[in-house]
DODOKOL-873822 format. One record per residue (C-alpha): residue number from 1; x, y, z. Coordinates in steps of 0.5 Angstrom, whole numbers, plus 2048, in hexadecimal, padded with zeros to 3 digits. Layout:
<rose n="NUM" X="X" Y="Y" Z="Z"/>
...
***
This chain:
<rose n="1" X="800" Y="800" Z="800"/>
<rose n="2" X="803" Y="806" Z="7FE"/>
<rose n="3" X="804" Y="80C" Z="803"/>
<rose n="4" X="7FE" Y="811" Z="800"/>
<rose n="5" X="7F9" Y="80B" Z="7FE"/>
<rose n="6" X="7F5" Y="80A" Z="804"/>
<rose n="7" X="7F2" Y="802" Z="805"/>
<rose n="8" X="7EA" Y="802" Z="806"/>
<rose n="9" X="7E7" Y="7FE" Z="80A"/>
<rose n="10" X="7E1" Y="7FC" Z="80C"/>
<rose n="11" X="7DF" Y="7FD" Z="812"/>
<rose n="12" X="7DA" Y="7F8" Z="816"/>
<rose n="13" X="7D4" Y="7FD" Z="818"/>
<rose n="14" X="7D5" Y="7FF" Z="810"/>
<rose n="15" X="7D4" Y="7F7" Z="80E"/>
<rose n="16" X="7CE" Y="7F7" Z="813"/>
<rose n="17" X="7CB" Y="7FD" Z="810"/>
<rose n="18" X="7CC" Y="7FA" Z="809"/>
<rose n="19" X="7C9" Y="7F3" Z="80B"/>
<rose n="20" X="7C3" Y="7F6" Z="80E"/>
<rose n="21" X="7C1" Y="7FA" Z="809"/>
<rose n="22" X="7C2" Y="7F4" Z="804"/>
<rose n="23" X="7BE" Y="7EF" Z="807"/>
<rose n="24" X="7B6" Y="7F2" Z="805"/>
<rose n="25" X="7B9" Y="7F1" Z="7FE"/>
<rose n="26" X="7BB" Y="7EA" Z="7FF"/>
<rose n="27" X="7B3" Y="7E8" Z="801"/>
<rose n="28" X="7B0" Y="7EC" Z="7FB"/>
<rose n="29" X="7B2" Y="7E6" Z="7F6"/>
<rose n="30" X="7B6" Y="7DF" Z="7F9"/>
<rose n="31" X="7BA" Y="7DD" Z="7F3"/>
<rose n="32" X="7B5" Y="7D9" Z="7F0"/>
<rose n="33" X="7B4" Y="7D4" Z="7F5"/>
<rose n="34" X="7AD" Y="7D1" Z="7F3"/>
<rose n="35" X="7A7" Y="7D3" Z="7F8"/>
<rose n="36" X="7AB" Y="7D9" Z="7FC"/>
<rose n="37" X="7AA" Y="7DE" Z="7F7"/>
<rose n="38" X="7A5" Y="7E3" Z="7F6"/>
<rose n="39" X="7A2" Y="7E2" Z="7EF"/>
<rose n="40" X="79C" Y="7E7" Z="7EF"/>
<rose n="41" X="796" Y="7E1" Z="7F0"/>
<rose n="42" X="793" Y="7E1" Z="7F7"/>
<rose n="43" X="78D" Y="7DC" Z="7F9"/>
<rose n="44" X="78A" Y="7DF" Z="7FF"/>
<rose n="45" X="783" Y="7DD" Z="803"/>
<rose n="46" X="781" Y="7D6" Z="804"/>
<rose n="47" X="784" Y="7D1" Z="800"/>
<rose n="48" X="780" Y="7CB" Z="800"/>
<rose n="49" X="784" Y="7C3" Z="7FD"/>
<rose n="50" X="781" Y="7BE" Z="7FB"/>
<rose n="51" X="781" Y="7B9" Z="802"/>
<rose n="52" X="77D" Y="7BF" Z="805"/>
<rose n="53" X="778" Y="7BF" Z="7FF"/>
<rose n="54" X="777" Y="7B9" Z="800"/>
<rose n="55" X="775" Y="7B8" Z="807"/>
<rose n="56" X="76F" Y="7BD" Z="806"/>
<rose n="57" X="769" Y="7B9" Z="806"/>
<rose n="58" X="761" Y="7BA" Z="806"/>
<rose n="59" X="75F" Y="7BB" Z="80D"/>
<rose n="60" X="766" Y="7BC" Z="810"/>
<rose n="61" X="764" Y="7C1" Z="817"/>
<rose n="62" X="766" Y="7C8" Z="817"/>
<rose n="63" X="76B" Y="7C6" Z="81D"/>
<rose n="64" X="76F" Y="7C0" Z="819"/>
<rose n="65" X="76F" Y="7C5" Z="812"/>
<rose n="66" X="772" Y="7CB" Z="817"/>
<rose n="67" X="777" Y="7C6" Z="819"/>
<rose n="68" X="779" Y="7C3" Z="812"/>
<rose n="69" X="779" Y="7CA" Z="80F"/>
<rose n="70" X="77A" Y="7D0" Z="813"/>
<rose n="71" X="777" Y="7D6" Z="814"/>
<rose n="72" X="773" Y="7D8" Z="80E"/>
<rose n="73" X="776" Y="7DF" Z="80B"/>
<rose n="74" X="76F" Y="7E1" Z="80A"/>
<rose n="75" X="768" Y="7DF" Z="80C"/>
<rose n="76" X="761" Y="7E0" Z="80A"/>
<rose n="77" X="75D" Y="7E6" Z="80D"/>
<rose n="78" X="756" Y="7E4" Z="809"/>
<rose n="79" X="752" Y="7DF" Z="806"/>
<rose n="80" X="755" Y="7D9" Z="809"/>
<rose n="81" X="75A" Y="7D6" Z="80D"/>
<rose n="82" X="762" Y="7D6" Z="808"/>
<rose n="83" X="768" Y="7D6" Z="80A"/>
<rose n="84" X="76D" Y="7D9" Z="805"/>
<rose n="85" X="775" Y="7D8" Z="804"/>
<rose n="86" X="778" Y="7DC" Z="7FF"/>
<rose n="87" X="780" Y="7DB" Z="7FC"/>
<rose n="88" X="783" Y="7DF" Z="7F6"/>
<rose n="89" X="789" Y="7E0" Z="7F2"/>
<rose n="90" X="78C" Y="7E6" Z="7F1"/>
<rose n="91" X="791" Y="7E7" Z="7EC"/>
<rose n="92" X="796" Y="7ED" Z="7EC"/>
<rose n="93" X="79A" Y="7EE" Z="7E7"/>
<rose n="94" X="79F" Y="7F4" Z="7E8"/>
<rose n="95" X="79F" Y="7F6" Z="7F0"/>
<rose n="96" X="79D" Y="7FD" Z="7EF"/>
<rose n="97" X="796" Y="7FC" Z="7EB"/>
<rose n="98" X="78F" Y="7F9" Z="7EE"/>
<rose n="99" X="78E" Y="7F2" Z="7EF"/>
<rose n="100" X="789" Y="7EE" Z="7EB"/>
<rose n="101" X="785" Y="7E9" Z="7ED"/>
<rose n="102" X="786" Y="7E3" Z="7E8"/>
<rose n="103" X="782" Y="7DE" Z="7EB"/>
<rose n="104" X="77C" Y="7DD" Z="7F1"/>
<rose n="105" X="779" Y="7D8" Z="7F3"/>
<rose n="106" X="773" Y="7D9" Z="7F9"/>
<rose n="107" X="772" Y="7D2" Z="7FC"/>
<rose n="108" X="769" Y="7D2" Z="7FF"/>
<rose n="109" X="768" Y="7CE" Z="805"/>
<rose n="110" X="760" Y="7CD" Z="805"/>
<rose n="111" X="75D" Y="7CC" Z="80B"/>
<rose n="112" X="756" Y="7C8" Z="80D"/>
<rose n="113" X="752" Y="7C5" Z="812"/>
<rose n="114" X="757" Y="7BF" Z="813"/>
<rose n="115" X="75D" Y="7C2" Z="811"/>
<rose n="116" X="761" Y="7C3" Z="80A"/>
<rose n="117" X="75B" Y="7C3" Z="805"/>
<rose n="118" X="760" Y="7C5" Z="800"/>
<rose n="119" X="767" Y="7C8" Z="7FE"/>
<rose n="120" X="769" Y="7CC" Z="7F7"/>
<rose n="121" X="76F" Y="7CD" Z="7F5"/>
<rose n="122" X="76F" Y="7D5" Z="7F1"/>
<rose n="123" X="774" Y="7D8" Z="7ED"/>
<rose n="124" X="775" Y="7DE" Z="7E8"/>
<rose n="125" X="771" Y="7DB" Z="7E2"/>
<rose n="126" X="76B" Y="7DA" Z="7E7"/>
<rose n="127" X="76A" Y="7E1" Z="7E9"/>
<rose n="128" X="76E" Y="7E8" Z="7E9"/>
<rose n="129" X="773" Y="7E9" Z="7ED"/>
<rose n="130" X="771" Y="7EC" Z="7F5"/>
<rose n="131" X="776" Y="7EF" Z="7FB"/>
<rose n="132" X="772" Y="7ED" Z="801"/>
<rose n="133" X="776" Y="7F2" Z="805"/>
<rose n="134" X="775" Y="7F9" Z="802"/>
<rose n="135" X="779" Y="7FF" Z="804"/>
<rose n="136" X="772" Y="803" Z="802"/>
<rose n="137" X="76C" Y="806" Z="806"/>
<rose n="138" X="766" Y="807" Z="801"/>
<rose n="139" X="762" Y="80D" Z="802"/>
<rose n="140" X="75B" Y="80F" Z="802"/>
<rose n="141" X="75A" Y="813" Z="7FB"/>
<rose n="142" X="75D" Y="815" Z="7F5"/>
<rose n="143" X="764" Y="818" Z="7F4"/>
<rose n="144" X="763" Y="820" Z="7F5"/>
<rose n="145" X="766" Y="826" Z="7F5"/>
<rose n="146" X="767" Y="82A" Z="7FB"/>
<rose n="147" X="763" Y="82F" Z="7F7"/>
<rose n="148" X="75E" Y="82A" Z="7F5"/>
<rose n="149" X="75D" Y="828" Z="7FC"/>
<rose n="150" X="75C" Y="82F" Z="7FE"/>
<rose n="151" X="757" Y="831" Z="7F9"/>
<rose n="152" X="753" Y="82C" Z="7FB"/>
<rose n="153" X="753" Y="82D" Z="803"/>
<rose n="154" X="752" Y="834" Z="801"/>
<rose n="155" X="74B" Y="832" Z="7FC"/>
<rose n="156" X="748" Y="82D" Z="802"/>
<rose n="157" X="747" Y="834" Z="806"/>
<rose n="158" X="745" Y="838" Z="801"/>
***
């Protein structure tokens, strides 16, 4: 080394520092191993197999058909008794746009007198897509303007 040459080294809080700010980027991809990497499919909700499917007979009780299934996502408010459990498979294709709904499926468990009186599986070609759990409050009358609203106040006294 000559005399006006100064030799860098690293010291161990700047390796820590280096290797702290590194590690989130080592969880975004995992070097290809199968089944550990984010591939913009995710399926969420119930997920029903076959062995399941094929448990659920006629007459089964309300207790045995919560014990072999779950908690339902949703169940009926009218016109009977229904248990509702609902999956859907998302798609994104870029991190930053809005995801997509590729495929739902919405299993019915109808109830009867003597337990399951039958059970229909739904999907998307079965009826249009539904969120369940909306971010919205419906409100009474139309979309008007302030003004609007106003105007009319002002008629109802008149």
């Amino acid at each position: 080394m000559a005399l006006g040459e100064k030799r860098r080294m690293l010291s161990p809080a700047r390796v820590a520092l280096v290797v702290a700010l590194a590690a989130p980027l080592g969880a975004c991809s995992t070097g290809g191993i199968p089944g550990l990497s984010y591939d913009g499919v995710v399926q969420r909700g119930y997920q029903a197999d076959a062995t399941t499917m094929n448990q659920l007979k006629n007459g089964l009780s309300k207790e045995k058909t919560l014990a072999l299934l779950g908690t339902p996502s949703t169940t009926s408010t009218v016109g009977g008794d229904a248990w509702y459990y609902v999956s859907q498979t998302v798609t994104r294709d870029v991190a930053f746009l809005q995801p997509r709904v590729t495929d739902q499926r919405v299993l019915a468990v109808y109830f009867g007198r003597g337990g399951i009186d039958r059970v229909a599986n739904y999907g998307l070609q079965d009826g249009k897509l539904f969120d369940y759990v909306s971010r919205t409050t419906p409100t009474a009358g139309g979309d008007e303007s302030f003004v609007q609203q106003m105007l009319k106040g002002l008629l109802k006294f008149s």
